[in-house]
Structures are given as structure tokens and as C-alpha cells.
MARTIVEX-643402 format. One record per residue: x, y, z of N, C-alpha, C in turn; residue in three letters. Coordinates in pm, whole numbers, plus 50000, padded with zeros to 5 digits. Layout:
N
XYZXYZXYZALA...
//
This chain:
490
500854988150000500005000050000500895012450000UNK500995017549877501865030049884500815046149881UNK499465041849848498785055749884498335052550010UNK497775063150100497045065150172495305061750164UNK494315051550189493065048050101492255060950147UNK491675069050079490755074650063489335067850200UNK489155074850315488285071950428487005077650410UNK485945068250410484505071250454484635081950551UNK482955090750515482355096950570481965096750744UNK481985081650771481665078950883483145076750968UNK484235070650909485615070150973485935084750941UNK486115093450891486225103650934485625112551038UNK484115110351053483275113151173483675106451300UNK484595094951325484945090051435485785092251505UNK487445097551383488315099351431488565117651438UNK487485123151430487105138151479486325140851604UNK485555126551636484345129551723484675134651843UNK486035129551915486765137952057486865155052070UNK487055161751910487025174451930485895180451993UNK484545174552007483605172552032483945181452192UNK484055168852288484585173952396485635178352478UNK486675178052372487435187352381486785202752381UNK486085207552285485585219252248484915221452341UNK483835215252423483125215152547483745223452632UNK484585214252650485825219852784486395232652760UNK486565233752641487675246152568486985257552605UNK485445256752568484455267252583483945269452643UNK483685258152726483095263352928484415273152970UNK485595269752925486545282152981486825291352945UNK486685294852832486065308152758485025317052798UNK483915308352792483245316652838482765324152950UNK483545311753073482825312653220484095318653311UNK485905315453272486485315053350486735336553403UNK486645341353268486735358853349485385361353458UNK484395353353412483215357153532483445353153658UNK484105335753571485055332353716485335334853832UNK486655346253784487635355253844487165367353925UNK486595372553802485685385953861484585381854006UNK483875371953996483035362654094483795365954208UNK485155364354192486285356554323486965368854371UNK486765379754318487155395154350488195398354241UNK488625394054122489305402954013488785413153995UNK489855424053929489375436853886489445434053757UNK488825441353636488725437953483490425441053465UNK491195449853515492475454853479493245441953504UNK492615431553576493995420653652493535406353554UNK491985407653477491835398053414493005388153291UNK493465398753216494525393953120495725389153187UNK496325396153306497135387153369496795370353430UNK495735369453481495115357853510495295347753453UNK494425350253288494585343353161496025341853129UNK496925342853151498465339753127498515328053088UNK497995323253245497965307553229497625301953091UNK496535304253033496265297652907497295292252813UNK497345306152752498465306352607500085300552694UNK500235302252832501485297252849501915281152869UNK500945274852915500525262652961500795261252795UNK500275264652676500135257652536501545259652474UNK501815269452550503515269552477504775264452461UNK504045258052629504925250352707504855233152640UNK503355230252650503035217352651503165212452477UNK502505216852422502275215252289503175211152235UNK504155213152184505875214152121506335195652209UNK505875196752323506595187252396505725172252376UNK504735175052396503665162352353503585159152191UNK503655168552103504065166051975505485157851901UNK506505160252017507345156751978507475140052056UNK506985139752179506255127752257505635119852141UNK504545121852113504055115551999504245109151894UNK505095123251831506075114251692506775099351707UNK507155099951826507925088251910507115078752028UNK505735079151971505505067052065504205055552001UNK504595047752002503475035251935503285024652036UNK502215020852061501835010252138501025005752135UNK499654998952231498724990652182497545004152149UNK497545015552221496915024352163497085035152046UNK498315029952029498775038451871499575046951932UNK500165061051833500695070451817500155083251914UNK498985084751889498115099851942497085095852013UNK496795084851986495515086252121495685076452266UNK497035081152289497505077952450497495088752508UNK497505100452464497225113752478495975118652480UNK495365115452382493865121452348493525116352523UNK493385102252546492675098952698493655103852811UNK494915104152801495505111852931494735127952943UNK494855135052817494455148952837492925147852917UNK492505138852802490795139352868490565136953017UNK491005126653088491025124853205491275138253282UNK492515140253313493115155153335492115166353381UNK491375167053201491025178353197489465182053270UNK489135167753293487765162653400488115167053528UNK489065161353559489045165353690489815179753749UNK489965189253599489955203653673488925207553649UNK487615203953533486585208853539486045205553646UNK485425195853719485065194653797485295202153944UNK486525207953967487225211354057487225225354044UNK487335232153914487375247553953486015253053949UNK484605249053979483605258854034483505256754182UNK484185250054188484485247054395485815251654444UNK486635260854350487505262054444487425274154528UNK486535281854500486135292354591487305305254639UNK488205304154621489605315754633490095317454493UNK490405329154445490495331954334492295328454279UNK493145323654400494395317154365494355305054303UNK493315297754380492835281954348492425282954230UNK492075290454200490925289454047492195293153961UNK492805303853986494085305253828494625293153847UNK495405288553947495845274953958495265264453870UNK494235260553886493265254153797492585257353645UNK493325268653644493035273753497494485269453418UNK495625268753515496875264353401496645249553417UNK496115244653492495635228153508494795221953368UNK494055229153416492955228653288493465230153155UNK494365243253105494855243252967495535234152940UNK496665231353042497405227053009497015208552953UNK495775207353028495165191952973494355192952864UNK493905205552823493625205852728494015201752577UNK495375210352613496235209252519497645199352480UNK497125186552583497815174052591496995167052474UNK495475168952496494805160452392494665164352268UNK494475183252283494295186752154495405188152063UNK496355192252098497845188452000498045178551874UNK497775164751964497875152151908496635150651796UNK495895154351813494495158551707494555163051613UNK495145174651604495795182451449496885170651358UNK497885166951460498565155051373497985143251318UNK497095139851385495815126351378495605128051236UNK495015137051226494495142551068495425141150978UNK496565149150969497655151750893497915133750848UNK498115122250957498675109450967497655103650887UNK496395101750879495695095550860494375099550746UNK494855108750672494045117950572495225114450445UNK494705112450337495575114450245495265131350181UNK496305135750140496055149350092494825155350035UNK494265148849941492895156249928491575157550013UNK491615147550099490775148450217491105156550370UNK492585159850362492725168450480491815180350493UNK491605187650383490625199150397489515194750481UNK489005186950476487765181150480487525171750678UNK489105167250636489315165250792489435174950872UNK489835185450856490275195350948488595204450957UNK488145203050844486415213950841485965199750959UNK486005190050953484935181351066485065184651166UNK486495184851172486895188751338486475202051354UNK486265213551275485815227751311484305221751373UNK483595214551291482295211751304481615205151441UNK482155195351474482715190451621483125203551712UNK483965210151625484195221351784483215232851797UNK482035232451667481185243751697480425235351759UNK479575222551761478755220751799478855218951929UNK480115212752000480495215852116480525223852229UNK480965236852194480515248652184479745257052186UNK478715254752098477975261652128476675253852233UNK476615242352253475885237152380476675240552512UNK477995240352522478855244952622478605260152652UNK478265268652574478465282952581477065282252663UNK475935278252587474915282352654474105277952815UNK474795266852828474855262052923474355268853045UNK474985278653092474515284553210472775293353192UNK473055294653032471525303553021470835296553026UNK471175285052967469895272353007469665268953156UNK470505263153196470245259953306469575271353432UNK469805283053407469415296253457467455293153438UNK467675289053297465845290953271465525282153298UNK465955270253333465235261353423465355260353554UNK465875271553591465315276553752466805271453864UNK467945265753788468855269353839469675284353862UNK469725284454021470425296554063471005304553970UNK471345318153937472195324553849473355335053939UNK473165331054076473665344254102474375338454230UNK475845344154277476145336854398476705347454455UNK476645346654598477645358854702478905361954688UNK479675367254788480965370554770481475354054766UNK482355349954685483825338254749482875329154662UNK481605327954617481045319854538480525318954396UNK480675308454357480545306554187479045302154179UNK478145311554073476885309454056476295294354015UNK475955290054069475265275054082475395272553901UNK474795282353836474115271953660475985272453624UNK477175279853644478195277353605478655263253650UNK478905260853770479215253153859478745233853756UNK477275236253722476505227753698477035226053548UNK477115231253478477955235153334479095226853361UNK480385226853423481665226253439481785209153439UNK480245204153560480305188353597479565180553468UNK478525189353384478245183853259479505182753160UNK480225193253138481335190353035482015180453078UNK482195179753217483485168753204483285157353182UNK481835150053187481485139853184481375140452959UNK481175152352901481025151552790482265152452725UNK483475155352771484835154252724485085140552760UNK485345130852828485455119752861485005113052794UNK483185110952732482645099452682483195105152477UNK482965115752477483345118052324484835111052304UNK485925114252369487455110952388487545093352375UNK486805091052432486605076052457486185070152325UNK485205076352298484425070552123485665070052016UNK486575082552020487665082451931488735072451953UNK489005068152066489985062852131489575046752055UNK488365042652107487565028652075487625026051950UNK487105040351882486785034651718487435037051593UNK488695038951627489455044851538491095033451562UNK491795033151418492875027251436494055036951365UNK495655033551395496205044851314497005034151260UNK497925039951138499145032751062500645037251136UNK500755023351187502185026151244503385033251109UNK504565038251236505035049551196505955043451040UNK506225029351035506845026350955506005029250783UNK504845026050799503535025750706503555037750657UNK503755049850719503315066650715504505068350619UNK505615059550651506845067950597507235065950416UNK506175051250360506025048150229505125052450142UNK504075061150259503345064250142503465076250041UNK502625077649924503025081849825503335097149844UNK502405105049972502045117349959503095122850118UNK504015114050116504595118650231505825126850177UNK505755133950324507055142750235508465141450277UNK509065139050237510485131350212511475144750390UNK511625131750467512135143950519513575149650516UNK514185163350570515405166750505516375168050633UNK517155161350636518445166850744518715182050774UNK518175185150896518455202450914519535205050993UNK520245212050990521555220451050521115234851074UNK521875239851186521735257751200522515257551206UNK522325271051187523565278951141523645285551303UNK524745280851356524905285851465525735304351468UNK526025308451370526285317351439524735332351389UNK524295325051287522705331251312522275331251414UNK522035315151500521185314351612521745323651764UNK523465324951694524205332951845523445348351793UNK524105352451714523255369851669521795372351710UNK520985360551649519305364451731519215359451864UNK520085351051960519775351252090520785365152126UNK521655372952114522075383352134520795391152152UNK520125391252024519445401851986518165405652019UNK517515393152120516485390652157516745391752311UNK518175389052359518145388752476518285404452557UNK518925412152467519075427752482517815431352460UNK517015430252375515805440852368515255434152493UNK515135419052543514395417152670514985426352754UNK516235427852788517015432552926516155448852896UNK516265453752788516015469952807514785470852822UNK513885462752781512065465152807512305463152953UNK512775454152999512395453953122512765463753219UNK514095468053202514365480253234513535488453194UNK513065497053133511955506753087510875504353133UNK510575490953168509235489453241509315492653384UNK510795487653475510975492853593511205508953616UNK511845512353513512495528853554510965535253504UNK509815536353440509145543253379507815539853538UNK507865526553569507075522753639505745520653545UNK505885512853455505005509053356503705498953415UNK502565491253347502335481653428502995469953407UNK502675462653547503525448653569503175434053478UNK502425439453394501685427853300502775430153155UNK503565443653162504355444953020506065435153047UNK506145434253185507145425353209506795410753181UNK506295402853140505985388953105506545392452935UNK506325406852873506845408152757508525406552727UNK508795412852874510205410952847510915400352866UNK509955395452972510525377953016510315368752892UNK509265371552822508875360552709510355365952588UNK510725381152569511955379652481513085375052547UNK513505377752636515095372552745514825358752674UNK513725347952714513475334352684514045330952576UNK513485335852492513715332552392514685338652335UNK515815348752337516955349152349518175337352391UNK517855332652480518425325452582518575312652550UNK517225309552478517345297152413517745291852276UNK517785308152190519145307952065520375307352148UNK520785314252221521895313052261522285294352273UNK521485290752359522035279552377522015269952252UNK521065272652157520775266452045522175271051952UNK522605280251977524405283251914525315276751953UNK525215272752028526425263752134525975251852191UNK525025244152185525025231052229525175218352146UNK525695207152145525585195752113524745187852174UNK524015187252266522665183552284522235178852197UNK521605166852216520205165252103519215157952215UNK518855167752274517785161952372516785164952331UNK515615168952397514185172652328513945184552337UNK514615194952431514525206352414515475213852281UNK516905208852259517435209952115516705206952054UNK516005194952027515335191351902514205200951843UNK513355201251942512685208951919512995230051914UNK513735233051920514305245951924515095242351752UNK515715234951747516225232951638515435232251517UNK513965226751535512675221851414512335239551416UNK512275246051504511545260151490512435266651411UNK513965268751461514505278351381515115269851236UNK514485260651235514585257551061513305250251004UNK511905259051049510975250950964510475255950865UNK509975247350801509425252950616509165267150612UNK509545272950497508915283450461507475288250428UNK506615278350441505185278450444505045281450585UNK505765273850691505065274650827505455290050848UNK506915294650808506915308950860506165317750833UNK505395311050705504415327150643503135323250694UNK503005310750756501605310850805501635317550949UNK502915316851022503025320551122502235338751147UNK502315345751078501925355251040500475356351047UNK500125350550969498485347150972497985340751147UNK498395333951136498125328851305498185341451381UNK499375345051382499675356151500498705364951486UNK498065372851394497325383651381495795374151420UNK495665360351367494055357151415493815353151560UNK494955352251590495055349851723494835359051864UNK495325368951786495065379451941494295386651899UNK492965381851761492465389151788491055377251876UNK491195367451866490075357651932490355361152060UNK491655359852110492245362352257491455373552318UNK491265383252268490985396252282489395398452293UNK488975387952218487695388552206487275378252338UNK487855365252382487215357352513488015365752629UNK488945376452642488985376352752488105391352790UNK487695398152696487115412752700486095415652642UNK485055402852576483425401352548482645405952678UNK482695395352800481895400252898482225409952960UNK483275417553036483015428153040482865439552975UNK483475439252847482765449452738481295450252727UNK480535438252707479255436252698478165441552799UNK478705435852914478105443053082478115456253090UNK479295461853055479145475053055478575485352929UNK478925482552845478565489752732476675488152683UNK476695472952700475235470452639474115462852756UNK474955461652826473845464152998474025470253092UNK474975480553101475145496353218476025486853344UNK476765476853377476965472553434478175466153425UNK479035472653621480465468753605480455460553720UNK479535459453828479545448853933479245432253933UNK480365423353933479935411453920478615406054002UNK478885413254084477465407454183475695414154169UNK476305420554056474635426654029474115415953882UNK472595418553936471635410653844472065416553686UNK472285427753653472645435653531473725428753451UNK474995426453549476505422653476475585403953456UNK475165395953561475015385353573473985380353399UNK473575391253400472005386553279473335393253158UNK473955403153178475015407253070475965391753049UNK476765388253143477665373453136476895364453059UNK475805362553092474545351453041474695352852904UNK474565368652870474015365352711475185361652630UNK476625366452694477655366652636477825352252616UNK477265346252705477215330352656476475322152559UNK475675334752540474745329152420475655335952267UNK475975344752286476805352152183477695336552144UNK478795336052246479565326352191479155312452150UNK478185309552201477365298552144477135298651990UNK476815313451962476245316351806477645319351717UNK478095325251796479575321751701479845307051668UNK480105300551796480375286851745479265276851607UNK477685282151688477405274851619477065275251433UNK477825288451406477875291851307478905290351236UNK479945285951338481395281551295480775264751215UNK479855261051288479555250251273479065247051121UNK478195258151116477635253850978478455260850870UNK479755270150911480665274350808481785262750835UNK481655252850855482375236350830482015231950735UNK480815230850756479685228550575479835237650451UNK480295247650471480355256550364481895253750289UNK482825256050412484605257150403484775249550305UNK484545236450270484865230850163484635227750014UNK483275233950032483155244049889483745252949837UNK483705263249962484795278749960485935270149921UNK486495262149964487605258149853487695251049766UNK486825241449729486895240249577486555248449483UNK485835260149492485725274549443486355283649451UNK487555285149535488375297349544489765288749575UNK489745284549628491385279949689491645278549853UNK492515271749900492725275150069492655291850069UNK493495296149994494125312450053492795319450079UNK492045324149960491135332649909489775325450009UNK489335316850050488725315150126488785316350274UNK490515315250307490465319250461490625334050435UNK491145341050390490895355050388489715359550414UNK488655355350312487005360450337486555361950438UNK486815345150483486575339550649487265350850718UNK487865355650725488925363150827488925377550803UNK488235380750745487865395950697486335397250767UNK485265386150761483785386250760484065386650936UNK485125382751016485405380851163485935398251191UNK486675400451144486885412451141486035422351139UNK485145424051029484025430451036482655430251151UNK482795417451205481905414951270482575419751430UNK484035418951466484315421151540484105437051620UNK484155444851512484065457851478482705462651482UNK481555456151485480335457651472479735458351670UNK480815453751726480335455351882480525470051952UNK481305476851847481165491151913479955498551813UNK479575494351728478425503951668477445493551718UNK476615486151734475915482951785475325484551948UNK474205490351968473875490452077472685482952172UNK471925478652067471025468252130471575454852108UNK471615448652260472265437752241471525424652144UNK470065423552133470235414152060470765417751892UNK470735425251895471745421651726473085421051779UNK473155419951853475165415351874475625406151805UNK473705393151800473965381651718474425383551582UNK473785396051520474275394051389476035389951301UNK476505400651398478465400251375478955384351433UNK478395378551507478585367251545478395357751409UNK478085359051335477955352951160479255355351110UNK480015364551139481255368051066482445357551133UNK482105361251304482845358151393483015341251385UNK481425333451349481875320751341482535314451241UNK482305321051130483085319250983484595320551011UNK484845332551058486265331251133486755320551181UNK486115318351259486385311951405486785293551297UNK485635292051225485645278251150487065278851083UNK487285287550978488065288150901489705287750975UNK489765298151070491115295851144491315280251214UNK490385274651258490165258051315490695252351193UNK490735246251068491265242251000491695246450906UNK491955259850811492435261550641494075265450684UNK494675267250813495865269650829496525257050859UNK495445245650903496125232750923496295223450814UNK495275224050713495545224050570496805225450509UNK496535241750536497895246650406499155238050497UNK499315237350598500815234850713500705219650636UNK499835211250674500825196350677501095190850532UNK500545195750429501095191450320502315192750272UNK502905200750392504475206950379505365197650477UNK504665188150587505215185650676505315172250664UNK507085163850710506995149250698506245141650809UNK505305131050743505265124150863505635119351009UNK507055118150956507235115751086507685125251222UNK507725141851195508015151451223506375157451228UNK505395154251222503895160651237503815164251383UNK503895157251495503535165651599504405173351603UNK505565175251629506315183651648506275194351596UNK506415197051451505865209551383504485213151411UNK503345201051416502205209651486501955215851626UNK502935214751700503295218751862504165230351819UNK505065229351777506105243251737505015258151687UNK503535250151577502625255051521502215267551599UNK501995257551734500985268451843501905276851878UNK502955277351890503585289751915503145301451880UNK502885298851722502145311851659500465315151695UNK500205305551769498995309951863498685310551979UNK500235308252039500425315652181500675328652225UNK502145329852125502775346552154502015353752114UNK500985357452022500055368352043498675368352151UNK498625356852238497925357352302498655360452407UNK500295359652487500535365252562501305377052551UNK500885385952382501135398952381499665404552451UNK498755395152380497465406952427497465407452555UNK497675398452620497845396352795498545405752841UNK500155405752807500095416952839500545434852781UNK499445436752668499495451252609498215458252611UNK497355443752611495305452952559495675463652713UNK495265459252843495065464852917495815477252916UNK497065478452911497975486952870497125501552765UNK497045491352615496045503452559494925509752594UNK493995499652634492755503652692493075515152800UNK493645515252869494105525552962494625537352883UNK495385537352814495885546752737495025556752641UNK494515544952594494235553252463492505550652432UNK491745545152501490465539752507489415541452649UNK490645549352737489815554452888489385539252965UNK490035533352918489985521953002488645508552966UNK488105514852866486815509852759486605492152727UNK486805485152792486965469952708486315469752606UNK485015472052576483965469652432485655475352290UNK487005480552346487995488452250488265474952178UNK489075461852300489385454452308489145446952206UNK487585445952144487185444552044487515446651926UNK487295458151934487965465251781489365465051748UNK490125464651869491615458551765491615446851767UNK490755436851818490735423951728490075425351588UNK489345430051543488955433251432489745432251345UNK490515448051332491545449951272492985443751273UNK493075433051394493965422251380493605409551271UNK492785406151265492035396651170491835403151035UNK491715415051012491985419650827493345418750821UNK494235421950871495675425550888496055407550872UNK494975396750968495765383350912495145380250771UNK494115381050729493305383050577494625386950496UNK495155396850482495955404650427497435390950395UNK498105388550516498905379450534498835362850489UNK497595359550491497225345450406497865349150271UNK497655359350210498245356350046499485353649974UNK500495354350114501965351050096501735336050101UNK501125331050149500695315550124501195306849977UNK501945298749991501565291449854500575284349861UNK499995281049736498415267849778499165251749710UNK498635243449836499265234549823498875221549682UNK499455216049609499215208649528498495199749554UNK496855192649540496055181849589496435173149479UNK496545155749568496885147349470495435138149436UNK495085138449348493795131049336494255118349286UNK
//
């Protein structure tokens, strides 16, 4: 067998079905964890620091379980020894953070939580890549969008439901409102049984199998150039040292120092990437980044800009929303509480529109191309993003939420598309872990700069927060067209 066989409709529906509850989980914390916080005594200014945890936990983990992966076969295969470790994991922080009642416990449990998140979801993007022959990856990657809207958007709404059926909505100081709480113990039980279905019904091609077939891509012996990698850890490690300085001598806020710590880092680790003989897993992987395809660098681009602007949008929807389109900045009033609510219905309609732009995505590209279709997608998010400061009655908020899920679909798979047709088999997690990088670091720029602007230049406004996600998402529109489009082998 030197092609890859062309997979039914229904084996493709099986070995997607975990995104399912993955997405559950993903989006009960989206939507619920700033109400969370705020619940537990955050101020909106301390929210983006909070969220750290997220994008850092993925920066960390991702790269490392990918490269885990590439290298492990057993009676459960390649990737789904992972898919059920994450899932497990990620149960028992759902379960655990609407009871932890102190708002330390709960960030604690928020890098708990990502970080299991993103044990299972990692290995998922490669799943596809392994087990899709090239003309069906499009198609694999739109299921899994489809799976993560529908997920999603039952996860989002969750608390409004449960609210209208006469569960509590509202809790005192130190407590988390009962319909959240009740949300958190439903997902986990729905990340678990979906995870499980994939795990059961799905088989993969050991690594020897992957490496003959026709559409694999031949892989290439990489070298650095070490005295490049010495010049950019120089060069990265000085601009860290002086931000941080400028942040102490100016007395800047303390959320712009994680900026400088995140360049020193990565300074630090060219440096050593200039001078080590190592080939451990931290070389290896430092080594795959600063020499991967020239497709991944130009997608990197695209990521980075769609990225902070989603970031921007889950951590500064509800309180933008509370205040701007229900008069309300107190977590403990009925106003912000019925404001949080709807915001859960908002993201519900994003998703579930992401959902049915899964159904569309693969038309949009047999009619236009990968490029020209994620652009659209990513322009129609943009626009819609931008539509929360001219809008003032909240129910049309739903409308921009049409743009937002098209977005939202299209970034879920046409960047995972264009990436693995470039990438060898046996190097897939790893480059898809190196991937998230480009959808971390702009999530822990927005962490820590939105607040920064908003203060500056927006009077402190979250509904702003919005709008430069907007205009982050035309700006990645713009950046898809450096794209090459990849050759489908029929």
C-alpha cells in the first residue's frame, strides 16, 4: 500500500468525534472563567494577567507532547495515548474549579485545565495530517471545526439554560453561581465519553507505514547555522534586558514585564541553540523552529494576527458587553450577571455558526482555493468584530457573530491544511506543537498590552478590546496571500 486509502464519511466522523469534547471543555473556559475571576474579587484590569495561564501552559506543553508523539506507538497507537491522558486531566479540573472558591485556586486550575487541554488537543491536528491522504485533509480539518462548533455552542449556553430552568444564576461574595458550577460537571462527563468514542473506534498506521506512502514528504536533514542562532539570541536577549528596564524605571504596568521575560526566553534559548551539542528534546525541538518550512513561517503571520484577535475577544466580550450594552460593572449585580449570560449565548452563536461554516469551508475551497477563502473567512470576523462598538442593542450583537463564526471555523482548520502538506510524517507533531507557538505569543502579547492600551488610549473601555481584534484579523486576511496553495493529489 503506497497511497494513503481514501476514508468514509463515517471514519472520518469518528476519528474527529473527541474534538467534540474537547471543544466543550475549551468553551466552558472561555466563556465562564473571566466571570470566574471577577466572581472571586478580580478587577477587569487584573483579568489578562490571570489568563496567562492559558496561552502559556500551550507553549509550554504543545511542542513537547508533539514531539512525545512522533515517538510513541503502542497498543493504543501514536496519538491517542494522549487524546485519553488529556481527557482524564482535563475532568478533573473541570470538575474542581467551580468549587474552588479563592480566586488563587481557580488561576491554579486554569493552568491545570489548559494545560490538559492541550495534551489532547495537539495530538488531534497531527491525527488528521497521519491519517488523511492529501485531498481529504481539507475536509478533515472542516469536521473537526464542526465538532468544535457544535460543542461549543451547547457548552456556551449552558449556564443560560440551566438559569431558565430555575437553576440559581447568582452567587455571594467567594462563590461561583450555581448554573456555572452545573455547566463545568456536565462538560466533564462530555469530554470523557466523546474522547473515549475516538479512542475505541478508530485505528492508526504505524510509523513505519506513514513513511512509504506516496504523499509523504520526504524528510530533510536540518543544521543551523549557529552563528545566526548566536546573533538572534544576542538580539532578543538585549531588547528583553532593556524593556524590562523601561518597564521598571518608567514604572510601567507589571503585565508588560511577562513581555520582556517572554523575549530574554527566547533569546536565551538561541543562545544555547548556538552552542550546544545536545540533542535532547529541548534541542530538538528549538532546532525544528529555527529551521521550519517556509510555508510554516508565512503562516506564522496569519496565526499571530488571528490569534490575538480571538484572545481579545474571550477575555474582553463580557466585560465589554456588561458595561457597554447592559450599564453594568459589578459582578454581583443582576445587570453584569443577565450581561455574562448573554455573552454566553453570543459565543454559542459564534460557534454554532462556525459550525455550519464547516459545511460551507469546503466548497469555499473548491471554488476559490485555501488562501482566498480563509481571507474572506477572516475579513467577515473582522468586520463582525468591529460591529460591537456600533451596535447598541444587544440582541443584534447576534448578527456580527455570523462573521465571527466563519472566522472562528476557518482559522480551526484552512491553516492546518495549508501546514501539513508541507510537513513529513514523521516530524507532524512536532511541527504541529512548534505551530501553536504562533497561537500563543500573540495571546501573551494581548495579555500583556490590551490592558495597557485600553488605559491609554480607550479610557479604560473593554467593548475597544474588540475593535483591535477586528483589525487584527483583516491585517491576518491580508497575510494569508503570501501563502503558497498546496498541490492536491487526486
Amino acid at each position: 500500500m503506497t497511497r494513503k486509502p481514501t476514508l468514509s464519511f463515517w471514519q472520518i466522523w469518528n476519528m474527529c468525534f473527541g474534538f467534540l469534547g474537547i471543544q466543550f471543555a475549551f468553551a466552558l473556559q472561555n466563556a465562564n472563567v473571566s466571570r470566574i475571576f471577577q466572581t472571586l474579587g478580580a478587577a477587569v484590569s487584573d483579568i489578562p494577567v490571570l489568563w496567562i495561564a492559558a496561552p502559556l501552559t500551550g507553549l509550554i506543553v504543545q511542542p513537547l507532547i508533539g514531539y512525545a508523539s512522533d515517538r510513541t506507538w503502542g497498543r493504543l497507537g501514536r496519538r491517542r495515548p494522549y487524546f485519553l491522558a488529556g481527557a482524564v486531566l482535563t475532568t478533573l479540573a473541570l470538575l474542581w474549579m467551580p468549587n474552588s472558591g479563592v480566586l488563587w485556586v481557580a488561576a491554579m486550575l486554569l493552568w491545570i485545565m489548559d494545560a490538559s487541554i492541550n495534551v489532547s488537543m495537539e495530538p488531534f491536528r497531527a491525527f488528521v495530517g497521519d491519517q488523511l491522504p492529501t485531498a481529504q485533509r481539507p475536509l478533515g480539518y472542516a469536521m473537526q471545526s464542526f465538532f468544535i462548533g457544535v460543542g461549543a455552542v451547547v457548552a456556551s449556553l449552558l449556564p443560560y439554560l440551566l438559569a431558565h430552568l430555575g437553576v440559581s444564576n447568582v452567587a455571594g461574595p467567594g462563590g461561583i453561581p450555581a448554573t456555572v458550577r452545573d455547566a463545568f460537571y456536565i462538560g466533564g462527563a462530555v469530554l470523557l465519553a466523546s474522547v473515549l468514542w475516538t479512542v475505541s473506534s478508530t485505528r492508526e498506521y504505524p510509523p513505519e507505514q506513514l513513511r512509504i506512502f506516496a504523499d509523504a514528504v520526504a524528510p530533510t536533514t536540518v543544521t543551523v547555522d549557529r552563528s545566526s542562532a548566536l546573533w538572534h539570541g544576542v538580539l532578543w536577549l538585549v531588547a528583553g534586558l532593556i524593556g524590562a528596564f523601561v518597564v521598571h524605571i518608567c514604572n510601567l504596568e507589571h503585565e508588560l514585564y511577562l513581555l520582556a521575560v517572554g523575549l530574554i526566553a527566547f533569546g536565551v534559548s538561541q543562545l544555547w541553540l548556538s552552542v550546544t551539542k545536545s540533542g535532547g528534546m529541548f534541542t530538538q525541538v528549538m532546532t525544528d523552529l529555527h529551521t521550519m518550512p517556509q510555508a510554516m513561517r508565512r503562516l506564522a503571520w496569519v496565526q499571530f494576527f488571528s490569534w490575538f484577535a480571538m484572545f481579545a475577544m474571550w477575555i474582553y466580550t463580557t466585560a465589554g458587553v456588561a458595561q457597554m450594552h447592559f450599564g453594568s460593572t459589578d459582578p454581583h449585580s443582576e445587570a453584569y450577571n443577565n450581561g455574562a449570560n448573554w455573552v454566553g449565548v453570543l459565543f454559542a452563536a459564534y460557534n454554532g455558526f462556525a459550525a455550519f461554516a464547516a459545511l460551507v469551508i469546503p466548497w469555499m475551497v473548491r471554488r476559490w482555493g485555501l488562501r482566498i477563502s480563509h481571507l474572506v473567512n477572516l475579513w467577515l470576523g473582522g468586520a463582525g468584530l468591529v460591529a460591537f462598538l456600533l451596535i447598541r442593542n444587544p440582541d443584534w450583537l447576534l448578527l456580527p457573530m455570523v462573521g465571527v463564526g466563519f472566522a472562528w471555523a476557518s482559522i480551526l482548520s484552512l491553516p492546518y491544511a495549508l501546514l501539513s502538506d508541507n510537513l513529513p510524517a514523521e516530524k507532524m507533531g512536532v511541527y504541529m506543537g512548534i505551530f501553536n507557538f504562533f497561537i500563543v505569543i500573540p495571546q501573551l502579547l494581548a495579555a500583556s498590552v490590551l490592558g495597557v492600551l485600553l488605559r491609554v488610549f480607550f479610557q479604560g473601555q473593554p467593548i475597544y478590546a474588540l475593535v483591535l481584534g477586528g483589525m487584527s484579523l483583516l491585517v491576518a486576511g491580508l497575510c494569508v496571500l503570501r501563502v503558497s496553495e498546496p498541490a492536491i493529489d487526486v
